[in-house]
DRENPA-3360 file (N, C-alpha, C; in nm, 2 decimals, always signed):
BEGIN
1 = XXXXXXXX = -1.92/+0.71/-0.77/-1.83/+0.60/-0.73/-1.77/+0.63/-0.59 ~ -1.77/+0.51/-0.51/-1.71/+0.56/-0.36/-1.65/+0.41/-0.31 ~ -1.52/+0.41/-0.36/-1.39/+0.33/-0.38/-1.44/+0.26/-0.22 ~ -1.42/+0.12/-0.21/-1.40/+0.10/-0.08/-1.31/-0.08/-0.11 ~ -1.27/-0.12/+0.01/-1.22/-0.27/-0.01/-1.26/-0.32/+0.13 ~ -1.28/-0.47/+0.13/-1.33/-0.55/+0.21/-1.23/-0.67/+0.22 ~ -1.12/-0.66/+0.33/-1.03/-0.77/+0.35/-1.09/-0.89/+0.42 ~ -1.09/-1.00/+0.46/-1.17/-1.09/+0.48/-1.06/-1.18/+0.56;
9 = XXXXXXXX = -1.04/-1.14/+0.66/-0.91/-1.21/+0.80/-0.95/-1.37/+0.80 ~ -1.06/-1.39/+0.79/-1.07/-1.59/+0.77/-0.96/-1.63/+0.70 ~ -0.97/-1.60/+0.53/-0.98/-1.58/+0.43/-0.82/-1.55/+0.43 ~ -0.77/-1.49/+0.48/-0.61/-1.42/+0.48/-0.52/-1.57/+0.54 ~ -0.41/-1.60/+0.45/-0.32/-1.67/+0.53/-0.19/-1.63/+0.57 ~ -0.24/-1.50/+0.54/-0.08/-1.40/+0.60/+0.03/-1.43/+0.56 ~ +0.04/-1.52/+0.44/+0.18/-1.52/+0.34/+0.21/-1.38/+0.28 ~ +0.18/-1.25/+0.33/+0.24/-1.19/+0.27/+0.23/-1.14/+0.10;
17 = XXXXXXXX = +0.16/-1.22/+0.10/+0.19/-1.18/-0.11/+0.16/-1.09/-0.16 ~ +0.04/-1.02/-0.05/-0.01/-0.85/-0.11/+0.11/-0.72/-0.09 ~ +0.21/-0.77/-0.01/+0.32/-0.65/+0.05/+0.43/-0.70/-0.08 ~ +0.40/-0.84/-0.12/+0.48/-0.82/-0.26/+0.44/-0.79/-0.32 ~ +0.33/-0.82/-0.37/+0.28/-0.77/-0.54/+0.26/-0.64/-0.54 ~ +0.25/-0.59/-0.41/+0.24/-0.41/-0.39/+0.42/-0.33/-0.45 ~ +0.50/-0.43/-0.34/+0.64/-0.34/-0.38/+0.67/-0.36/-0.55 ~ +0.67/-0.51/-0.59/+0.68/-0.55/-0.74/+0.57/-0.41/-0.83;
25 = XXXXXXXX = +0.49/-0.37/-0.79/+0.41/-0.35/-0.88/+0.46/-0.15/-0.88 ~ +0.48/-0.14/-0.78/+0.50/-0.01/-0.76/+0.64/+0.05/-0.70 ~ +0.69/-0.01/-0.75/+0.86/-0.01/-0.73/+0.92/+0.08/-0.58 ~ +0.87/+0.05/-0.49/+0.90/+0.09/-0.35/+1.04/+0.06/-0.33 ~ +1.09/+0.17/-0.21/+1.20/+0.13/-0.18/+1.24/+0.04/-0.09 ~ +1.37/+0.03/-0.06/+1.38/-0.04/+0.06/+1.30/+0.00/+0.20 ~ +1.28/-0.04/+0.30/+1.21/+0.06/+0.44/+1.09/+0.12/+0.40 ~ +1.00/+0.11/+0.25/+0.92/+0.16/+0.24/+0.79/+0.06/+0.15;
33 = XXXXXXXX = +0.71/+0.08/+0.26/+0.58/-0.01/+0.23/+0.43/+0.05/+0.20 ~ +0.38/+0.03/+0.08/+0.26/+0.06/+0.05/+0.12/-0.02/+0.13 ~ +0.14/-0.16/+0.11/+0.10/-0.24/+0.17/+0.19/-0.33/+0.27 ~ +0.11/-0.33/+0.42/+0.19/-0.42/+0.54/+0.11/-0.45/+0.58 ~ +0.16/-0.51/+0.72/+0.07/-0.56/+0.79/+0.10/-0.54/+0.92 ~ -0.01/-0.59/+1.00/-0.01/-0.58/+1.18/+0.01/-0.72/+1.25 ~ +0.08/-0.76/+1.31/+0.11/-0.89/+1.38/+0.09/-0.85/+1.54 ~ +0.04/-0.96/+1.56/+0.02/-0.97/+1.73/+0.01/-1.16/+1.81;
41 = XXXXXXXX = +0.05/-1.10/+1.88/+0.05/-1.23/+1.96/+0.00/-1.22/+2.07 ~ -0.10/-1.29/+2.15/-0.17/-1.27/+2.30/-0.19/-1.38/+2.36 ~ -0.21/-1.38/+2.50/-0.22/-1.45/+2.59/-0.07/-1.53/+2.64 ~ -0.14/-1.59/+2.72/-0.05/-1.71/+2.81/-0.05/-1.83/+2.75 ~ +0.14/-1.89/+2.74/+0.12/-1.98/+2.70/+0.09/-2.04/+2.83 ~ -0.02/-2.24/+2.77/+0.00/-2.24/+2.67/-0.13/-2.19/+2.57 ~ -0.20/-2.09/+2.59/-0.34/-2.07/+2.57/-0.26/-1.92/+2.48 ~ -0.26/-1.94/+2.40/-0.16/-1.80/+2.27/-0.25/-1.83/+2.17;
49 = XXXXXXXX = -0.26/-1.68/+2.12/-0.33/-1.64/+1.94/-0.24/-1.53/+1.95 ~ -0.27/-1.57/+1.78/-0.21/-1.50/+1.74/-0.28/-1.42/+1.58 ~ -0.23/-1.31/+1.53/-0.34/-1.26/+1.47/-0.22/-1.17/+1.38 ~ -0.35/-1.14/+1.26/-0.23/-1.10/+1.15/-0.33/-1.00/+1.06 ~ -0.32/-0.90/+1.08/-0.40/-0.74/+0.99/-0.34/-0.70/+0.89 ~ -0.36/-0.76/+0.79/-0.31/-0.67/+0.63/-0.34/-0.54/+0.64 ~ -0.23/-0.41/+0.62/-0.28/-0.27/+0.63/-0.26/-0.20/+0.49 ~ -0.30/-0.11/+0.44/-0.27/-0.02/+0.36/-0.34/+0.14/+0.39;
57 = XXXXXXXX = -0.29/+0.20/+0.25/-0.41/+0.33/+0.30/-0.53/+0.31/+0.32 ~ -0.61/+0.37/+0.39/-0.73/+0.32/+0.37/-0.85/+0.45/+0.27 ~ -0.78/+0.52/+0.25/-0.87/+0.63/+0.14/-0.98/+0.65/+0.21 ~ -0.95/+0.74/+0.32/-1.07/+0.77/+0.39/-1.13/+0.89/+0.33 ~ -1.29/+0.86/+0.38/-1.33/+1.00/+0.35/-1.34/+1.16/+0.36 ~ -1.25/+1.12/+0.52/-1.22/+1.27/+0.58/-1.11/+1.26/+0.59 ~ -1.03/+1.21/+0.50/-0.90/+1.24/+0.49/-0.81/+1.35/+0.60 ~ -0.73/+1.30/+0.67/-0.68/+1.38/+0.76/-0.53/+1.42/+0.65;
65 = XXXXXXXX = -0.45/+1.35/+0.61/-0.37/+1.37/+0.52/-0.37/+1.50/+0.37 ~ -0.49/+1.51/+0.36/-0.53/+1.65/+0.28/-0.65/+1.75/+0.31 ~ -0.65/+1.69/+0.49/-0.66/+1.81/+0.54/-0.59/+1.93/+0.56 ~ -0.43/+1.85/+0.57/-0.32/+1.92/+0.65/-0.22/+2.00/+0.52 ~ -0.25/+1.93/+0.42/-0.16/+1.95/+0.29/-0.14/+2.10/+0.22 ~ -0.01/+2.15/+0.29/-0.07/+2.29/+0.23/-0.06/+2.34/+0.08 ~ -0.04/+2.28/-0.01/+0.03/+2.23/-0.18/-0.12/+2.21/-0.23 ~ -0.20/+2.09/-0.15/-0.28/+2.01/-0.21/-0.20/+1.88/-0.30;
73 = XXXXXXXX = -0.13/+1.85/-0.25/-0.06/+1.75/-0.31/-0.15/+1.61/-0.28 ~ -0.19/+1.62/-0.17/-0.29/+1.52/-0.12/-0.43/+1.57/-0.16 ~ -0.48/+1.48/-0.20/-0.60/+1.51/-0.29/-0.68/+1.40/-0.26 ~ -0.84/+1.39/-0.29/-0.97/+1.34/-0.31/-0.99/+1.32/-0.48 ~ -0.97/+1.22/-0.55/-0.99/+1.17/-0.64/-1.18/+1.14/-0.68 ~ -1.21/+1.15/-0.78/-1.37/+1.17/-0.78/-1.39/+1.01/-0.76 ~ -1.34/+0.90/-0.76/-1.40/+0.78/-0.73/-1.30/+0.74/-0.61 ~ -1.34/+0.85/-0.52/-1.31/+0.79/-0.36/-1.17/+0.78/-0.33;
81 = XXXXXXXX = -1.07/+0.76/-0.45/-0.94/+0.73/-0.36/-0.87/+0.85/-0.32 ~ -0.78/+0.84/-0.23/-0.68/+0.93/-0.18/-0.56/+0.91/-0.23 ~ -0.55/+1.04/-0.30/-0.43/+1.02/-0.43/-0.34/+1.12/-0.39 ~ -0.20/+1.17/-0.46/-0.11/+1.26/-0.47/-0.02/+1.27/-0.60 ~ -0.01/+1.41/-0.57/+0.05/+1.51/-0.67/+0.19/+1.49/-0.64 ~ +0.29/+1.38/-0.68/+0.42/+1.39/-0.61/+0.47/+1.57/-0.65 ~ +0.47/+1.63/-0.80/+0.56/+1.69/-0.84/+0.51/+1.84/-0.73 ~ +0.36/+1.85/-0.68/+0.30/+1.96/-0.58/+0.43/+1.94/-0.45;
89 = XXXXXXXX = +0.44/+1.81/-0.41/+0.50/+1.75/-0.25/+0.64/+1.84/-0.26 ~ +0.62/+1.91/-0.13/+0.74/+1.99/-0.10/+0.84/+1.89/+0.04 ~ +0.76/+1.79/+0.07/+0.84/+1.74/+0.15/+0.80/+1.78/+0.28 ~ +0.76/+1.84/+0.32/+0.75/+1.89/+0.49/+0.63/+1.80/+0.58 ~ +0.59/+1.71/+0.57/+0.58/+1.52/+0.61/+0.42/+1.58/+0.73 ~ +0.38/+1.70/+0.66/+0.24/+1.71/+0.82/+0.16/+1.64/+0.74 ~ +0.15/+1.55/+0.63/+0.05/+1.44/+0.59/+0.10/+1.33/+0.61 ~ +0.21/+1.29/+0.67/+0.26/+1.17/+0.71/+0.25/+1.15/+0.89;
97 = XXXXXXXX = +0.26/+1.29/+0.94/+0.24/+1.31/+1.11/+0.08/+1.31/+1.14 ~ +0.01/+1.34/+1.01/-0.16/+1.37/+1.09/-0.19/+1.27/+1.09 ~ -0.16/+1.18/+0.93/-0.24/+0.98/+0.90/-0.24/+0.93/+1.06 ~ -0.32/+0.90/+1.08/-0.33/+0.76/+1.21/-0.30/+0.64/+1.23 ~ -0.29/+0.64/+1.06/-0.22/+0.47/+1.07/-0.13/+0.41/+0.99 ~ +0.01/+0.56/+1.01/+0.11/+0.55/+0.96/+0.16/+0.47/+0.82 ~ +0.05/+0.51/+0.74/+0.06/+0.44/+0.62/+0.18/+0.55/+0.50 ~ +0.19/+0.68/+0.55/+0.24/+0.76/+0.45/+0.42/+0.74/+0.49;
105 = XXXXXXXX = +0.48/+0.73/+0.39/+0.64/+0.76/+0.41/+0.70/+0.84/+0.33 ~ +0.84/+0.86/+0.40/+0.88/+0.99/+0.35/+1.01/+0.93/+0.28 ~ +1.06/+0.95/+0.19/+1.20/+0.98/+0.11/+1.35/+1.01/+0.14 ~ +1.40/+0.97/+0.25/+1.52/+1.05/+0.35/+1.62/+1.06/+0.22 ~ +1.63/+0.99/+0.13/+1.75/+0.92/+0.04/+1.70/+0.91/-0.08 ~ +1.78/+0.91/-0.19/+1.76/+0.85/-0.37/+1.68/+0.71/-0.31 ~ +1.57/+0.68/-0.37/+1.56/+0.59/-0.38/+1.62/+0.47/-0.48 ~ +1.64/+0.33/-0.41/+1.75/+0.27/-0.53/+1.88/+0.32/-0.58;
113 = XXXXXXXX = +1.93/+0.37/-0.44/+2.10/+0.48/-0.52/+2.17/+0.34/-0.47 ~ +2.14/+0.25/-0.44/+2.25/+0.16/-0.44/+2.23/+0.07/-0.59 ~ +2.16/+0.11/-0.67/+2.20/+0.04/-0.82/+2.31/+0.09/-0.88 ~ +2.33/+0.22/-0.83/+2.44/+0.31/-0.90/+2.58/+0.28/-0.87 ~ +2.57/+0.22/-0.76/+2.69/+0.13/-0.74/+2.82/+0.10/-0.83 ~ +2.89/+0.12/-0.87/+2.99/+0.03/-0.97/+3.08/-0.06/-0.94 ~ +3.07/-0.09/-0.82/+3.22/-0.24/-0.74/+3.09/-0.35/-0.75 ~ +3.19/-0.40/-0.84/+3.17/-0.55/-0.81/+3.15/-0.65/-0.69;
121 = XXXXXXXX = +3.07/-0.70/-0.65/+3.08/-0.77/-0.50/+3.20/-0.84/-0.48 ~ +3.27/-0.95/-0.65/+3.36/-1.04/-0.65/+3.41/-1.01/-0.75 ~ +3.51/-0.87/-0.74/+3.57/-0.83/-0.83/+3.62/-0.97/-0.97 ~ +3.60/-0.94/-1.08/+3.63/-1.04/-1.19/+3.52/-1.15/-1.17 ~ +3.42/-1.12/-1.09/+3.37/-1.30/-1.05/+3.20/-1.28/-1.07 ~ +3.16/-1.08/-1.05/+3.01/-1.07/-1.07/+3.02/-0.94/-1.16 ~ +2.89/-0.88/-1.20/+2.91/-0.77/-1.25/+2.86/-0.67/-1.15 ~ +2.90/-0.58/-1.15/+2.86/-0.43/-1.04/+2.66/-0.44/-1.06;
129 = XXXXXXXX = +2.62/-0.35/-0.96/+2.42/-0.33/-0.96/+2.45/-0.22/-1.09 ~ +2.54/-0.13/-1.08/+2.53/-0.01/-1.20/+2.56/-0.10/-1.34 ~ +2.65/-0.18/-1.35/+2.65/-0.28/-1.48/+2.49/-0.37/-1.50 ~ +2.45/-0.40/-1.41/+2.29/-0.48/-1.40/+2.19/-0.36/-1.43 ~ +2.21/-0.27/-1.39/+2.03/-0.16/-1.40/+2.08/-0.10/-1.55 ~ +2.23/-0.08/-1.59/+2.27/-0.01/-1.76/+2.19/-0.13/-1.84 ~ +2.24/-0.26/-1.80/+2.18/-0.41/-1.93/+2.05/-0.42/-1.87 ~ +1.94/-0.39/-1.79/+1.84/-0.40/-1.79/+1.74/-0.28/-1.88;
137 = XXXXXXXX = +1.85/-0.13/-1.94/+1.77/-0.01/-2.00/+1.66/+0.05/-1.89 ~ +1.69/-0.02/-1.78/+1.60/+0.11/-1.68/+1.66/+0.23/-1.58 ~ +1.58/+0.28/-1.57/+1.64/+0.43/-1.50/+1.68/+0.42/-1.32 ~ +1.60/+0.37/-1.26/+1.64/+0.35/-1.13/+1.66/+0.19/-1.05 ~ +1.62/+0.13/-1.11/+1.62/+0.00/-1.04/+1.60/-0.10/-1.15 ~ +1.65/-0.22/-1.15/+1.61/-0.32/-1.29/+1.49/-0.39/-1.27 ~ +1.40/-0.37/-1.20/+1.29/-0.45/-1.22/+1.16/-0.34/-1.17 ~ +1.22/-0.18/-1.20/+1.12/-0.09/-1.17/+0.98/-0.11/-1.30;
145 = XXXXXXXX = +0.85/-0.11/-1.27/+0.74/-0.14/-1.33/+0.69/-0.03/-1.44 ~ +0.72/+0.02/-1.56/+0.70/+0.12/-1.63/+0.55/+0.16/-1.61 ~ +0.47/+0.09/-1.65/+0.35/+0.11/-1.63/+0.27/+0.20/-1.51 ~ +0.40/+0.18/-1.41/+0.30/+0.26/-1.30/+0.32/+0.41/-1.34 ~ +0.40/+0.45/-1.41/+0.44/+0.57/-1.46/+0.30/+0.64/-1.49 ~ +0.20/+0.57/-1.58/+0.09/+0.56/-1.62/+0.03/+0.72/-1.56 ~ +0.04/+0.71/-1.43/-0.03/+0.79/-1.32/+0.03/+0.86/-1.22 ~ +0.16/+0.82/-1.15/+0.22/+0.86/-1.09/+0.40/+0.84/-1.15;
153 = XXXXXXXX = +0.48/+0.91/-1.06/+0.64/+0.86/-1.08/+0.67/+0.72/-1.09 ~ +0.71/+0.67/-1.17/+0.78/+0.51/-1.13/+0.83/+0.50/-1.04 ~ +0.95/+0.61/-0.99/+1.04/+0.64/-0.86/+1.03/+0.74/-0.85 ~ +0.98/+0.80/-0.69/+0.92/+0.88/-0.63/+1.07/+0.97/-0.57 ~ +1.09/+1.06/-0.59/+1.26/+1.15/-0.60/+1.24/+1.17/-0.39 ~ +1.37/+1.21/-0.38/+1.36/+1.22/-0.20/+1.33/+1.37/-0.20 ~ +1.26/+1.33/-0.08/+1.23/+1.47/+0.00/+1.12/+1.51/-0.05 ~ +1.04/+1.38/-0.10/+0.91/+1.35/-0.08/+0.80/+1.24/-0.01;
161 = XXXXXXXX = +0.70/+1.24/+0.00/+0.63/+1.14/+0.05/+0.54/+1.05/-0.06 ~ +0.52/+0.93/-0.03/+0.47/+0.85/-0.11/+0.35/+0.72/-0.02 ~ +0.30/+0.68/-0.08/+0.16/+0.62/-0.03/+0.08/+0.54/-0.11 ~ +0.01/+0.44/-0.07/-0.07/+0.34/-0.16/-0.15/+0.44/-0.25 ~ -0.18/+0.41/-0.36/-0.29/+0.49/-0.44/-0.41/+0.40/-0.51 ~ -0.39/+0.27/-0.42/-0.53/+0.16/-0.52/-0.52/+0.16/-0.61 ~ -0.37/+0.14/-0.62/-0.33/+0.08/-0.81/-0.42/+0.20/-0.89 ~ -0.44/+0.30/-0.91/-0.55/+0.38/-0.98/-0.48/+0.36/-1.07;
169 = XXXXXXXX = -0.33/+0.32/-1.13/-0.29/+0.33/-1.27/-0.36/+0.18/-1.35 ~ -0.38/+0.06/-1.26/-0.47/-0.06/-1.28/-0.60/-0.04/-1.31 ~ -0.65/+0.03/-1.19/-0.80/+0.04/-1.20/-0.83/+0.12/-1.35 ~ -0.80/+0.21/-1.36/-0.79/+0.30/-1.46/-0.84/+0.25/-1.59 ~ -0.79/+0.11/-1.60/-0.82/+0.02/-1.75/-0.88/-0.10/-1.69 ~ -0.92/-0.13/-1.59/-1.00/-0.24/-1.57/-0.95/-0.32/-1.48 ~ -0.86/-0.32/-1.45/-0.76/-0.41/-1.36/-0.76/-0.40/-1.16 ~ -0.78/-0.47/-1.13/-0.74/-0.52/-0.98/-0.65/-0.44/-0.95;
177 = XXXXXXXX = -0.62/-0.39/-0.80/-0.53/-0.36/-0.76/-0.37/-0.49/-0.71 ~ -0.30/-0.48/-0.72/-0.20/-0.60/-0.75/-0.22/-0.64/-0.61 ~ -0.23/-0.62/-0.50/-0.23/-0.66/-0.35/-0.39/-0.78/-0.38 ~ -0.46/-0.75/-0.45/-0.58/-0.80/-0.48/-0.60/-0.93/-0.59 ~ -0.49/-0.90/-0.65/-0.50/-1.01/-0.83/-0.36/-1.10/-0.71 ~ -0.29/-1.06/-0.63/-0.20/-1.16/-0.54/-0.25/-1.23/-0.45 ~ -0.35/-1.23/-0.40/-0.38/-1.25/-0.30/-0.42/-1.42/-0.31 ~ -0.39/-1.53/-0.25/-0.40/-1.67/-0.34/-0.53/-1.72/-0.29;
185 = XXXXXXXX = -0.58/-1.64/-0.17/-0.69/-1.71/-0.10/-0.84/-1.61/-0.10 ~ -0.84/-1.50/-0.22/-0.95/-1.40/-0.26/-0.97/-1.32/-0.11 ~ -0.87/-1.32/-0.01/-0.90/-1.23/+0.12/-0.95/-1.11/+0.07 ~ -0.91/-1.06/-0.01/-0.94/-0.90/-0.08/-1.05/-0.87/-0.21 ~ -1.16/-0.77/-0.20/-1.23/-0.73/-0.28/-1.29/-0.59/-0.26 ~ -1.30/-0.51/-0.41/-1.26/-0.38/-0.42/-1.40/-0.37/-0.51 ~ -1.47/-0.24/-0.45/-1.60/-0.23/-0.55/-1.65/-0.09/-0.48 ~ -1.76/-0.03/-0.51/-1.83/+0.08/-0.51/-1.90/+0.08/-0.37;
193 = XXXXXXXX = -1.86/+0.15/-0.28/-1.95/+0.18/-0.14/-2.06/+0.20/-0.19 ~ -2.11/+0.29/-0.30/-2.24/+0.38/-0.34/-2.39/+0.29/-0.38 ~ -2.31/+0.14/-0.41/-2.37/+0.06/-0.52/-2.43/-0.07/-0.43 ~ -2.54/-0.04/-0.38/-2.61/-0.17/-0.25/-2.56/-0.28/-0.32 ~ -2.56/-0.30/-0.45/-2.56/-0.43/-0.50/-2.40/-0.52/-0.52 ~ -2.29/-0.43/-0.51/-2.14/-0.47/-0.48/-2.09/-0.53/-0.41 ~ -2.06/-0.61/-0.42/-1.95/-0.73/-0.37/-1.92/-0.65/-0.23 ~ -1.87/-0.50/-0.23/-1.81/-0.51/-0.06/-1.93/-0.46/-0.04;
201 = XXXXXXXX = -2.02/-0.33/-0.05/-2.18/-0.34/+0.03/-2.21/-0.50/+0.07 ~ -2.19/-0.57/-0.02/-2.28/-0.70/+0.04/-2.22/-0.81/+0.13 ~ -2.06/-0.74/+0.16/-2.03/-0.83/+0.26/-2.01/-0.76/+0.33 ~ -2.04/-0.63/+0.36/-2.05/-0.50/+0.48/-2.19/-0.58/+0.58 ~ -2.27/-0.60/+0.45/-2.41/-0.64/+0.53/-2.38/-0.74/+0.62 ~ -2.35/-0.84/+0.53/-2.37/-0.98/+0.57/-2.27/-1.02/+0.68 ~ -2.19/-0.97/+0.70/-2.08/-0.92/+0.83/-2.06/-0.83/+0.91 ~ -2.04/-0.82/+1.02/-1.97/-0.70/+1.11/-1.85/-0.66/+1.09;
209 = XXXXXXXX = -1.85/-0.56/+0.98/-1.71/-0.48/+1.02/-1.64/-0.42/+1.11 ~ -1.53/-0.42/+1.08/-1.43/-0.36/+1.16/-1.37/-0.27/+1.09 ~ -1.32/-0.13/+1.12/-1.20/-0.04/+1.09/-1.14/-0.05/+1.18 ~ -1.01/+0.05/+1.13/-0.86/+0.05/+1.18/-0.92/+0.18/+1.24 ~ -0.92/+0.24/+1.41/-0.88/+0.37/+1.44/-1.00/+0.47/+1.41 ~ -1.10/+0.38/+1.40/-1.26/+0.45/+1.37/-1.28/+0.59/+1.45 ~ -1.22/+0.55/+1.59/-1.24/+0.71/+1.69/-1.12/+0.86/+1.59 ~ -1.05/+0.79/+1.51/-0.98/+0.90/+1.45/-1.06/+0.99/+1.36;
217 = XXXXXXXX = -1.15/+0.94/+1.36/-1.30/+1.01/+1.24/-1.32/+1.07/+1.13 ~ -1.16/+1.00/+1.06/-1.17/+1.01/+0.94/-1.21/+0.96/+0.84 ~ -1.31/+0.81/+0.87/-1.43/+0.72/+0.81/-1.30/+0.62/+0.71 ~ -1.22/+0.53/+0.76/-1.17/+0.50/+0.70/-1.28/+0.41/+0.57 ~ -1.23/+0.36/+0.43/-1.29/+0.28/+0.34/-1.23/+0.17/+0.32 ~ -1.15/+0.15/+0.43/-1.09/-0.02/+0.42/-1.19/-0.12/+0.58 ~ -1.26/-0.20/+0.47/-1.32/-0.26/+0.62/-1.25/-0.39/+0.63 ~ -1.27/-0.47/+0.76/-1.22/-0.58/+0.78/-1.34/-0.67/+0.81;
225 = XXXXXXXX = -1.35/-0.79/+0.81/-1.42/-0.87/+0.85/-1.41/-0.99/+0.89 ~ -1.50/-1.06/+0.98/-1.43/-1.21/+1.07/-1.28/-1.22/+1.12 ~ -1.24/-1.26/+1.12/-1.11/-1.28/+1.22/-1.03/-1.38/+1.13 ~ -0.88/-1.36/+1.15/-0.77/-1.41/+1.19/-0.71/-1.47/+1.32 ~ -0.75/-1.55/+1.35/-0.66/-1.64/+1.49/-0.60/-1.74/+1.47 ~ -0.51/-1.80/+1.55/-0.42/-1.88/+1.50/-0.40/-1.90/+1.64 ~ -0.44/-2.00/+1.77/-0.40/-2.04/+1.83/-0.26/-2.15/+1.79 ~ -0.22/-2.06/+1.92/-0.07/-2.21/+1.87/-0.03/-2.26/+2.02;
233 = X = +0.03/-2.39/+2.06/+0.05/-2.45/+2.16/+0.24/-2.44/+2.18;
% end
């Protein structure tokens, strides 16, 4: 098995819904994104495009991120993804300085320490976030996703780094990665590099790909295909 995904920029209407179903699904912090994106705007008005690149990790094969790892906390999962060992992560960020396309972030802070809160916004008028996260019975945030526990931390402790992992707690049992089951217009599809007959081989064929940063030569496995433009006047 050799994990890969095939975004499809026609196909994308850049509502964003994969950078939510990513944070909902995997309880990110504030400032910290699993799934983003790339925005650009070019030319002269009134002759402007504009263009819009869904990014994530891309689980490359020569992973620069566990090249550098001196823990092995960054790891090669046997079906192609680029995973991590939060509890290995000592924090010292040279897999967040080597990535190329600044997909890894680091933990400066508790994540969600402002649930812990106990002032009221309007004293007598709301309840405190620490009175909200106690009546919701969760540990860090009230709408943190238990499930992702499955495989990784639900909430990833500071003075570590954290990173997309292709939902592997999803895949795991059959399931889409949530940036993928979000997506309203099918931009996204996830299947076996290895397997000529798979959904993304067969739209590798039948299209010219693109990677992110190809001269970084770490063979990313996120391809892109056709375009996103959006002339606007």
């Amino acid at each position: 098995m050799k994990f890969g995904m095939v975004i499809d920029l026609q196909k994308c209407v850049g509502c964003g819904g994969c950078d939510l179903a990513c944070k909902t699904e995997n309880n990110t912090a504030d400032g910290i994104q699993w799934s983003h994106h790339i925005t650009r705007t070019e030319g002269t008005f009134p002759d402007v495009r504009y263009s819009y690149i869904p990014t994530l990790c891309n689980h490359c094969e020569d992973a620069a991120c566990v090249k550098v790892c001196p823990k092995g906390a960054m790891y090669k999962a046997d079906n192609g993804l680029t995973l991590q060992d939060n509890d290995k992560c000592i924090g010292c960020r040279r897999c967040e300085r080597a990535c190329p396309y600044g997909v890894i972030s680091f933990n400066k802070q508790t994540p969600h320490h402002y649930w812990q809160d106990d002032h009221a916004l309007v004293a007598g008028g709301t309840v405190s976030p620490k009175e909200v996260l106690m009546t919701s019975g969760a540990h860090r945030s009230p709408h943190e996703n238990p499930e992702r526990g499955d495989t990784y931390p639900v909430t990833r402790p500071r003075r570590t780094v954290e990173k997309c992992t292709g939902c592997d707690h999803r895949q795991a049992v059959g399931l889409q990665p949530a940036c993928v089951d979000a997506c309203p217009a099918g931009a996204r599809v996830i299947g076996d590099l290895d397997d000529p007959n798979s959904d993304v081989s067969r739209l590798i064929k039948l299209h010219t790909p693109m990677q992110l940063k190809p001269e970084a030569g770490t063979k990313p496995r996120v391809y892109y295909i056709r375009s996103f433009n959006v002339h606007t006047v």
